[in-house]
NUDOGU-197349 format. One record per atom (N, C-alpha, C): residue in three letters; z, x, y. Coordinates in steps of 0.02 Angstrom, whole numbers, padded with zeros to 5 digits, always signed. Layout:
% residues N
alaZXY
...
This chain:
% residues 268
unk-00126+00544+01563
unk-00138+00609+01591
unk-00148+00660+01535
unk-00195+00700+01548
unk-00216+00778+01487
unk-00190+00820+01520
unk-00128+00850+01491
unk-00145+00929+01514
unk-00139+00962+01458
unk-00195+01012+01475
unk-00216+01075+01439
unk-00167+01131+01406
unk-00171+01145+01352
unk-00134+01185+01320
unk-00156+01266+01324
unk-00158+01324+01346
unk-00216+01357+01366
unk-00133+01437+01318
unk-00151+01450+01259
unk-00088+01490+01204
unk-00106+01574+01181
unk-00189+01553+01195
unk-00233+01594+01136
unk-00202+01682+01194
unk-00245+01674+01250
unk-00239+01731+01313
unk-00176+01757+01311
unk-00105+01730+01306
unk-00052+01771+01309
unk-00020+01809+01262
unk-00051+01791+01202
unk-00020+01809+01126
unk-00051+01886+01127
unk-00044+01959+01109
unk-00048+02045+01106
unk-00078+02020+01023
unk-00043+02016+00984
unk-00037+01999+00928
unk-00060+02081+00903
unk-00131+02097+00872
unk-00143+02168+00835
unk-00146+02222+00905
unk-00155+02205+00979
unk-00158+02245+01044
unk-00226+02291+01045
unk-00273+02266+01000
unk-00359+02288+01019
unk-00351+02326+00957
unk-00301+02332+00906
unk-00327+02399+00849
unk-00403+02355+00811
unk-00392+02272+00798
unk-00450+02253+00780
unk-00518+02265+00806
unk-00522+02284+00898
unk-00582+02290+00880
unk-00612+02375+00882
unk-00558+02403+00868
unk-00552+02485+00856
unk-00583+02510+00792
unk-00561+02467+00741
unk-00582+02477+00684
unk-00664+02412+00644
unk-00694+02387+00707
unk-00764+02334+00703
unk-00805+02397+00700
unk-00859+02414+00662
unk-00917+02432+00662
unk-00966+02392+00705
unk-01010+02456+00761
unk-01020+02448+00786
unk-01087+02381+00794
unk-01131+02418+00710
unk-01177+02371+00689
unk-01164+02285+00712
unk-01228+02254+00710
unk-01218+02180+00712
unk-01164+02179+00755
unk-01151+02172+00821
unk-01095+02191+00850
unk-01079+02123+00886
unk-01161+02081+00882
unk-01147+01999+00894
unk-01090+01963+00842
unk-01129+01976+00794
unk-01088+01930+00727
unk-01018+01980+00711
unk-01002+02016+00726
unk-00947+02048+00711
unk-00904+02010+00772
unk-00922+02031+00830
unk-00870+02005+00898
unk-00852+01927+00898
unk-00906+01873+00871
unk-00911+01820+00836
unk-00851+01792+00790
unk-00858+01826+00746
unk-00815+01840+00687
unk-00741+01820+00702
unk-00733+01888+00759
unk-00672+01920+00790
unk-00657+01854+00829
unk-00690+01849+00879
unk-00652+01801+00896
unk-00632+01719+00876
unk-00678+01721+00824
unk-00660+01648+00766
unk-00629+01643+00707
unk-00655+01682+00664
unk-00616+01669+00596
unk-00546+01712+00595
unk-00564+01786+00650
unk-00479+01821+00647
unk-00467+01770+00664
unk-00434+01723+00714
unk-00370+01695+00711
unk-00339+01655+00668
unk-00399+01631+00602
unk-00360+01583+00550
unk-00335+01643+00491
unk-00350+01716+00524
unk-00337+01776+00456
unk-00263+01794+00505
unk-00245+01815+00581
unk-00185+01805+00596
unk-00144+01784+00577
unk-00155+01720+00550
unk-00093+01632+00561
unk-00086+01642+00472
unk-00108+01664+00440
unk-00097+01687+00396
unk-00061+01736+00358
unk-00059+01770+00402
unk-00016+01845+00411
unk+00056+01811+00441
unk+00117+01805+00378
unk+00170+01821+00410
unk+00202+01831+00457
unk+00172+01914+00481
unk+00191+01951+00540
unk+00177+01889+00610
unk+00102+01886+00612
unk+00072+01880+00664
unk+00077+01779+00680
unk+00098+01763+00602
unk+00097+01680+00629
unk+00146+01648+00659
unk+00199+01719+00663
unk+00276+01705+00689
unk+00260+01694+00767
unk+00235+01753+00795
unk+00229+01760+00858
unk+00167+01679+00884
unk+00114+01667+00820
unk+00071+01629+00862
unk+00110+01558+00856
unk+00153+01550+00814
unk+00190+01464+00803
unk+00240+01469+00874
unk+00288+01505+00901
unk+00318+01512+00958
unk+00292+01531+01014
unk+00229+01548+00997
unk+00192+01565+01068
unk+00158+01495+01092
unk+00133+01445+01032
unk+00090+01393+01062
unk+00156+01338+01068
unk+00208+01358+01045
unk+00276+01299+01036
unk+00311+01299+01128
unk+00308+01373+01143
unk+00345+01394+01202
unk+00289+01365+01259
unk+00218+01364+01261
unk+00176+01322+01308
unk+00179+01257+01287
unk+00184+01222+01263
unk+00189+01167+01252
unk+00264+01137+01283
unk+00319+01167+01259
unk+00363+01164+01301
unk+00387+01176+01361
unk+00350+01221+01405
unk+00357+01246+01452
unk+00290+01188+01507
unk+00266+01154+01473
unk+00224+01136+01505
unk+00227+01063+01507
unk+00272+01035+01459
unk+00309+00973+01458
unk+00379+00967+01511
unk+00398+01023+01520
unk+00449+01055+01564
unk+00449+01035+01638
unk+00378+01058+01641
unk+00353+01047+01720
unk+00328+00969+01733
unk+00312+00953+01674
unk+00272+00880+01690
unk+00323+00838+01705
unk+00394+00833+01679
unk+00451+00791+01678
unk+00496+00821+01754
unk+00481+00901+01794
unk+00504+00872+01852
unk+00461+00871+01918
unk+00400+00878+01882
unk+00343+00819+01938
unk+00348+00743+01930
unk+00374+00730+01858
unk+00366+00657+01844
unk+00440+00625+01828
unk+00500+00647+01839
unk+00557+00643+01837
unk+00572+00541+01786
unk+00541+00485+01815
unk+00538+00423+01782
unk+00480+00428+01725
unk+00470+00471+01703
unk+00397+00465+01644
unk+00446+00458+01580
unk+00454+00393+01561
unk+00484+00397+01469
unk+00425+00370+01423
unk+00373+00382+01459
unk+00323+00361+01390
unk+00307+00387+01317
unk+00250+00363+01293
unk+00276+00422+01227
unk+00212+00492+01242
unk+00229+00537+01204
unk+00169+00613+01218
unk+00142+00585+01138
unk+00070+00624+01168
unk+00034+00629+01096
unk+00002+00677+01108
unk-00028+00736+01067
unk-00038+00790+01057
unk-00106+00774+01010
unk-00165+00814+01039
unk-00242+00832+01024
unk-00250+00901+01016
unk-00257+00929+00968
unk-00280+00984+00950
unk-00362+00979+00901
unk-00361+01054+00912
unk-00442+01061+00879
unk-00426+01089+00829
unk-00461+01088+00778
unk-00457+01173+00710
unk-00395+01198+00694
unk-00417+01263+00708
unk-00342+01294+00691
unk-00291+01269+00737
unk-00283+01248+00789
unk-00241+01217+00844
unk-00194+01153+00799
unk-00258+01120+00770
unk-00209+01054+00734
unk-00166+01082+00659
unk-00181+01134+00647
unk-00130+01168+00581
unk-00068+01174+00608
unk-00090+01217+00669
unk-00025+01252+00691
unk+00031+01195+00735
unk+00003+01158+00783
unk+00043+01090+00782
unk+00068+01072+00738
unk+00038+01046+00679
unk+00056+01015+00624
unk+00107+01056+00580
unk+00107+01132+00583
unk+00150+01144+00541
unk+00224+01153+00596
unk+00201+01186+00692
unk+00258+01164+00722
unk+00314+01078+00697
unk+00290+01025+00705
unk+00300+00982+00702
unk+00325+00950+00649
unk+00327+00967+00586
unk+00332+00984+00510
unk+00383+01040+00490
unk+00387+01089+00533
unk+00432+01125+00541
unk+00433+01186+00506
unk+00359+01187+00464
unk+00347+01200+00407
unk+00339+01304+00418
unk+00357+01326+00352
unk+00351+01416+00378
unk+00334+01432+00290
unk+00315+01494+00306
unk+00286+01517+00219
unk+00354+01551+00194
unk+00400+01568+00242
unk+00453+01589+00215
unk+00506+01518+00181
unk+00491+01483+00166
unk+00505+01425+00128
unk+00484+01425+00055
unk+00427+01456+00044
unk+00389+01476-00011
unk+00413+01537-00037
unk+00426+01585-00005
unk+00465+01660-00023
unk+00531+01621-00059
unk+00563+01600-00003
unk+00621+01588-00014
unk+00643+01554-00104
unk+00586+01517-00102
unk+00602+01488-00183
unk+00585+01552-00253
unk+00524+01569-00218
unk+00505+01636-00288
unk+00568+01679-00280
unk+00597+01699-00215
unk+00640+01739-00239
unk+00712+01710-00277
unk+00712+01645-00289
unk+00747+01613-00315
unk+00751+01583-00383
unk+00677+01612-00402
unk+00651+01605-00467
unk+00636+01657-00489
unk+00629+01716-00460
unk+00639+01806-00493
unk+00684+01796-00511
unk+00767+01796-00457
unk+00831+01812-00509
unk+00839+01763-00563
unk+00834+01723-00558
unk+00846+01666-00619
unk+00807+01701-00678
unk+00753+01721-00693
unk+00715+01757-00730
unk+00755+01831-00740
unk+00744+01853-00677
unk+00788+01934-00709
unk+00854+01923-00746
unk+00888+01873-00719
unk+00954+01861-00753
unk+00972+01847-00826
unk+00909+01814-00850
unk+00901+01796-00904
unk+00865+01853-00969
unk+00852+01907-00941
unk+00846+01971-00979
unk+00883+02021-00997
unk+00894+02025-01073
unk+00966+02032-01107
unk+00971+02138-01083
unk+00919+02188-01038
unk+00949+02217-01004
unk+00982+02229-00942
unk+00976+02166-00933
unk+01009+02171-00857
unk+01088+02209-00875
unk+01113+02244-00828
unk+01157+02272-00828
unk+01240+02231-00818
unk+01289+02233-00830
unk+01347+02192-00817
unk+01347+02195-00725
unk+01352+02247-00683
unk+01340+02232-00620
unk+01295+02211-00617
unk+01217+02230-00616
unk+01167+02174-00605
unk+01178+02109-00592
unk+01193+02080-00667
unk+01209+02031-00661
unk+01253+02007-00617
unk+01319+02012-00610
unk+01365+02010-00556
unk+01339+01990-00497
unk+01314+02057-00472
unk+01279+02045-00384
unk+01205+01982-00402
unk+01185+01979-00442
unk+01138+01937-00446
unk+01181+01855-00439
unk+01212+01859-00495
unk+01253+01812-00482
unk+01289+01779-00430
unk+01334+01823-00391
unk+01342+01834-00342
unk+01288+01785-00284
unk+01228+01814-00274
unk+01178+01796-00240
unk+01149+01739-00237
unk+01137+01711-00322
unk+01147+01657-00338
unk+01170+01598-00305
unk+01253+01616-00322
unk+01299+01559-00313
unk+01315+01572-00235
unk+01272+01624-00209
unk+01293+01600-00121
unk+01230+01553-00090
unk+01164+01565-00132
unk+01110+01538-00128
unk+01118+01463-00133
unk+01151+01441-00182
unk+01165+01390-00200
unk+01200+01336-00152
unk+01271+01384-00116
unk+01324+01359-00082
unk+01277+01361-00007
unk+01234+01396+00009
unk+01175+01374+00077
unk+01141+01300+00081
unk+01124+01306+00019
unk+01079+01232+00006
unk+01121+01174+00025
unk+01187+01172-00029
unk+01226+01139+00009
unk+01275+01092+00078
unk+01244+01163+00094
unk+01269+01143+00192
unk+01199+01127+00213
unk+01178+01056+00222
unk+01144+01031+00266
unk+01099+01059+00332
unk+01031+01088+00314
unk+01004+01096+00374
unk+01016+01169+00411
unk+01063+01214+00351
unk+01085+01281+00372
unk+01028+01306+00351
unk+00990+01313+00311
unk+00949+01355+00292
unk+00844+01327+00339
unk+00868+01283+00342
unk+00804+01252+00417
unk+00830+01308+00476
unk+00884+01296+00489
unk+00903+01358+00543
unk+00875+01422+00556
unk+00890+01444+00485
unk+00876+01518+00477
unk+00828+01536+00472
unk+00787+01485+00418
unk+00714+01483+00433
unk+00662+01484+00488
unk+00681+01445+00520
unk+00657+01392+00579
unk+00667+01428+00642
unk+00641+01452+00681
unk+00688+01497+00738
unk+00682+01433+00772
unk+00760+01431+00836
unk+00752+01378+00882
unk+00699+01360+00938
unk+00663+01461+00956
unk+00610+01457+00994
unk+00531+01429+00979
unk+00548+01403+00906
unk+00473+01375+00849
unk+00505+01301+00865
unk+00542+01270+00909
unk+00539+01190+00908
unk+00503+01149+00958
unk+00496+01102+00968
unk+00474+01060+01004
unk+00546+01035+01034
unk+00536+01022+01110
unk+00610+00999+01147
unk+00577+00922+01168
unk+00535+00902+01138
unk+00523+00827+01139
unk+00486+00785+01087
unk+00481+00757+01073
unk+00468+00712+01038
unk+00402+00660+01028
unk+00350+00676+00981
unk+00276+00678+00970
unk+00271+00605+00933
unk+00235+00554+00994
unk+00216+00492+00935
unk+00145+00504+00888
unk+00088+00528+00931
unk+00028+00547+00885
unk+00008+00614+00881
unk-00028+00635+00834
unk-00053+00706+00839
unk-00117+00683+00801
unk-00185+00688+00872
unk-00259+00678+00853
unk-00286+00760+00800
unk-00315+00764+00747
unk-00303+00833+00744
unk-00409+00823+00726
unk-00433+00863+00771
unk-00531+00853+00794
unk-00548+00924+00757
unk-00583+00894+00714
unk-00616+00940+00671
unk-00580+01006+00620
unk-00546+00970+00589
unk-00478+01017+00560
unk-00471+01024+00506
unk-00456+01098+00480
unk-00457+01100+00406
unk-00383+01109+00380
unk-00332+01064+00416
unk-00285+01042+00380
unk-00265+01033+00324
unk-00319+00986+00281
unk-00343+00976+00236
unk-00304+01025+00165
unk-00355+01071+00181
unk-00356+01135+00140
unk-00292+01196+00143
unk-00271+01189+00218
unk-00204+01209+00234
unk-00160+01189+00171
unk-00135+01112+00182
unk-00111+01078+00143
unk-00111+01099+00049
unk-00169+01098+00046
unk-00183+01116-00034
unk-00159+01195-00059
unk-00188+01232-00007
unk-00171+01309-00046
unk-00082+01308-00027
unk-00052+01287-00003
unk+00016+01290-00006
unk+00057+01242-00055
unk+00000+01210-00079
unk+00032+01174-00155
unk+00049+01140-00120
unk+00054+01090-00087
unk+00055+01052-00065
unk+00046+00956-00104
unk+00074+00914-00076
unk+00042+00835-00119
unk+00037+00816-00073
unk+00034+00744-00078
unk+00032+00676-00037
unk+00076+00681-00006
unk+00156+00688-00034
unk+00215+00667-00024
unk+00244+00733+00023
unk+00226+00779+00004
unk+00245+00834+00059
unk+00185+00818+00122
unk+00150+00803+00125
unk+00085+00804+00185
unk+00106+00774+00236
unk+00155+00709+00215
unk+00164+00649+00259
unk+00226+00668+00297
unk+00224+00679+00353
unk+00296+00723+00390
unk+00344+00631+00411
unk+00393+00656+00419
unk+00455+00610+00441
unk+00435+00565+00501
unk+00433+00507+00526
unk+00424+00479+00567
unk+00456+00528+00620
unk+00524+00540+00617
unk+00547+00556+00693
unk+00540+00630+00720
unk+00478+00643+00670
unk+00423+00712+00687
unk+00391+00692+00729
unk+00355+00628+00696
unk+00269+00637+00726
unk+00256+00554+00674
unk+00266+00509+00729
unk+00224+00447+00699
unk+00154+00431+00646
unk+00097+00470+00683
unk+00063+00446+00650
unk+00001+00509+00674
unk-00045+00527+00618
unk-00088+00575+00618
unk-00164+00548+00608
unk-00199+00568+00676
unk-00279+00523+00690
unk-00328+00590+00663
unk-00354+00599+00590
unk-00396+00651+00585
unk-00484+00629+00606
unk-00473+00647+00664
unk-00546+00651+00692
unk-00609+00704+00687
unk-00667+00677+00641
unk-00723+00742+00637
unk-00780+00714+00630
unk-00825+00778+00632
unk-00913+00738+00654
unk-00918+00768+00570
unk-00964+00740+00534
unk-00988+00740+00484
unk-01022+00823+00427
unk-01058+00830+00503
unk-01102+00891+00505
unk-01041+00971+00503
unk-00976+00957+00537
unk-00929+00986+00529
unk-00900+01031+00481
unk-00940+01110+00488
unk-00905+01146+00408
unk-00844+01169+00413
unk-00810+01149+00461
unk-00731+01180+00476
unk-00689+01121+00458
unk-00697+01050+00458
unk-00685+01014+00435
unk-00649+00977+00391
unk-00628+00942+00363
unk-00612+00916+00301
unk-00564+00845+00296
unk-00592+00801+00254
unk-00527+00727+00239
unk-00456+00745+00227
unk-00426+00699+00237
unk-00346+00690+00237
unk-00327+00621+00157
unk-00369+00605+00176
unk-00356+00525+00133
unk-00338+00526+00061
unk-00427+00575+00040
unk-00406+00605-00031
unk-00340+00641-00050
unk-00307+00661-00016
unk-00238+00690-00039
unk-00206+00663-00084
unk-00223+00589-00037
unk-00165+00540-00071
unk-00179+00501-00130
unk-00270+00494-00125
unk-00253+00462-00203
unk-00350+00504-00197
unk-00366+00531-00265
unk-00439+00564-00277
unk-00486+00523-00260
unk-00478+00451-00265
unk-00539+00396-00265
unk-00554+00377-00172
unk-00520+00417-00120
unk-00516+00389-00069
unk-00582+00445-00054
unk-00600+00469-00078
unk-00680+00515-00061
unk-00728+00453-00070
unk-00725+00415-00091
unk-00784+00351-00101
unk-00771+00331-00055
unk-00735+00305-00014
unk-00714+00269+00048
unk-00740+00303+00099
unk-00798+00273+00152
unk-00832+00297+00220
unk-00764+00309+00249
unk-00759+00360+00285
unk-00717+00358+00365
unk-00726+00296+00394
unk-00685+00289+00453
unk-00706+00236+00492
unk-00754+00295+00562
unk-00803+00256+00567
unk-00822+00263+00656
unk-00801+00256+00690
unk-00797+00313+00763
unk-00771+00318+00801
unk-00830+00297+00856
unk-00813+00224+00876
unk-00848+00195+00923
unk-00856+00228+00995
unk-00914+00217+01038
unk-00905+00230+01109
unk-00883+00185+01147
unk-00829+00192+01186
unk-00797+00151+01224
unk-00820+00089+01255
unk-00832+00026+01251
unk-00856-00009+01306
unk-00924-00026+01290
unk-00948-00010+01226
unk-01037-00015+01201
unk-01034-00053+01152
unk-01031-00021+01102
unk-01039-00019+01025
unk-00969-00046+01020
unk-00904-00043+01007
unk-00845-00059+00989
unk-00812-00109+01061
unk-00799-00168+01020
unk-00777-00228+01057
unk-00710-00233+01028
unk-00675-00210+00971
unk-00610-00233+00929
unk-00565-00177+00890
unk-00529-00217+00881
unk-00492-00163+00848
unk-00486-00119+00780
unk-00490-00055+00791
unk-00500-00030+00705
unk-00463-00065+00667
unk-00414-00095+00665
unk-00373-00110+00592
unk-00402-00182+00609
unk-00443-00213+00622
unk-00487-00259+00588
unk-00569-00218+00565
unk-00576-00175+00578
unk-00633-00162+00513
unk-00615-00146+00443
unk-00681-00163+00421
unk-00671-00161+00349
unk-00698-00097+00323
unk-00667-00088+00275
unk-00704-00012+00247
unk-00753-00038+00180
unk-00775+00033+00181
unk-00853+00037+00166
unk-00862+00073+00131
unk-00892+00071+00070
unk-00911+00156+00018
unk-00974+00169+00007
unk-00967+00248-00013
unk-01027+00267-00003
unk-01069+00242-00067
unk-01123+00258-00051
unk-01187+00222-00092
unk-01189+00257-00171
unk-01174+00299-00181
unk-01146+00318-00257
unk-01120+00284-00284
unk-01051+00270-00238
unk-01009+00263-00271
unk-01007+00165-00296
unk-01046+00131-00226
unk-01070+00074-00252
unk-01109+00067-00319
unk-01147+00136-00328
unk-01215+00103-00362
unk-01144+00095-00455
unk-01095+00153-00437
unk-01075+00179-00496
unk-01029+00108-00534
unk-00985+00103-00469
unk-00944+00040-00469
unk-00965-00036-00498
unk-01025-00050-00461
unk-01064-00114-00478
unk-01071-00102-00558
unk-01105-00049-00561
unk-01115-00073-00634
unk-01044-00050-00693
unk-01000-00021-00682
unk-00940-00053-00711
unk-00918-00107-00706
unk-00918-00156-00660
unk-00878-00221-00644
unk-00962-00279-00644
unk-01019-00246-00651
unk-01060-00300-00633
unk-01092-00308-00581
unk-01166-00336-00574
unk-01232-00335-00523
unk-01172-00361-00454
unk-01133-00435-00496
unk-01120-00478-00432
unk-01044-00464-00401
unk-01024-00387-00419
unk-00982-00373-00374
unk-00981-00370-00299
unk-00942-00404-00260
unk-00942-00379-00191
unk-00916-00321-00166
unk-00935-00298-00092
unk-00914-00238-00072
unk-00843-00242-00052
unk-00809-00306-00052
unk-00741-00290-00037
unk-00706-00280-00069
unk-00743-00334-00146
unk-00727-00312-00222
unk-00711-00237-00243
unk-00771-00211-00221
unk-00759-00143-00239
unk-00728-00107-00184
unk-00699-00110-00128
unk-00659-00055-00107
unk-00597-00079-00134
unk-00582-00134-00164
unk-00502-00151-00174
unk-00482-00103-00253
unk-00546-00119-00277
unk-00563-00086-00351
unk-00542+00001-00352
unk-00573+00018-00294
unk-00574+00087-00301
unk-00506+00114-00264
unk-00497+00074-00233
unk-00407+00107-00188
unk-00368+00071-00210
């Protein structure tokens, strides 16, 4: 069963000052604009990504709510399809993930720095200190500082085996937050397993694979077969495939009579 996630309509968020302050000019590509790229300049904003991570967390829950007492025997597992910006914001619900995590360390690396400058004052220091060693004694206690971070109304009250994420620049999410491999990959008892689905032609777009190691850009995607036509079996029996560069580049490091399986083992 699909049901629809429908987040965008209830969120006030700026309450029309955005389109108060649009010039009137080009009023296609401006309203355009407005209603596409503002929302990845919102979710960006601090202020405004608070309200949109608990606003799409609270339908999602509220709508899993209803399905369990129409469906009272349903223990199957949920999996979650988002588009674009939809699969960030899942992904960082689910991840748990907030920019005040990022604050939280610089301001933890100012005092360490201010502290270490021979005017700091004897109180200064003190209350810095102070701050410090309570900073310290937070970390400590387990999962107190996810709390504080984390509001309880930003959770999920169930439990996500897949998250398809269709045409998503995750990707890039990932990177400007400094991000690796090893932070990308969320906890199993988040979110099993992540299907990044996109059409080629796609400039919103972007791979997941390369994260993990630079050489996985030579590696084709797999195709996404049409049901019942073209695809008779299962993806984890196809074989992968590289692109034609990267063959032509490969072969002739290793030789004319390399094979192609040769070379994807070569390159991953």
């Amino acid at each position: 069963m699909i049901l629809p996630i429908e987040w965008r309509s209830s969120l006030e968020l700026d309450r029309g000052l955005t389109e108060q302050v649009t010039l009137p000019r080009m009023s296609h590509i401006r309203e355009h604009l407005n209603s596409v790229a503002m929302d990845i300049i919102y979710y960006q904003s601090p202020l405004y990504r608070t309200e949109i991570i608990t606003g799409v967390a609270r339908c999602l829950n509220e709508t899993y709510a209803k399905f369990m007492r129409n469906n009272p025997d349903f223990n199957g597992p949920v999996s979650i399809l988002a588009h674009s910006l939809g699969s960030v914001i899942v992904y960082d619900i689910l991840t748990q993930w907030t920019p005040f995590r990022i604050y939280d360390e610089y301001v933890s690396q100012a005092v360490n720095l201010y502290c270490q400058k021979e005017r700091t004052t004897e109180e200064e220091r003190l209350l810095l200190d102070t701050l410090r060693e309570s900073r310290e004694a937070i970390d400590k206690c387990a999962g107190l500082m996810d709390k504080v971070l984390v509001g309880e109304d930003s959770r999920l009250q169930f439990s996500v085996k897949n998250l398809f994420c269709i045409g998503s620049p995750l990707a890039v999410f990932i990177i400007m937050r400094g991000g690796t491999y090893r932070s990308a990959i969320p906890p199993k008892e988040q979110v099993e397993r992540i299907f990044n689905i996109f059409h080629p032609y796609d400039p919103i777009a972007y791979r997941l694979e390369p994260l993990f190691h630079e050489k996985y850009r030579y590696v084709r995607p797999l195709k996404v077969y049409i049901h019942g036509h073209e695809f008779t079996k299962s993806y984890d029996d196809l074989d992968y495939t590289l692109h034609r560069a990267a063959k032509k580049r490969i072969k002739k490091e290793k030789g004319t009579s390399a094979k192609v399986g040769e070379l994807v083992h070569f390159i991953v």
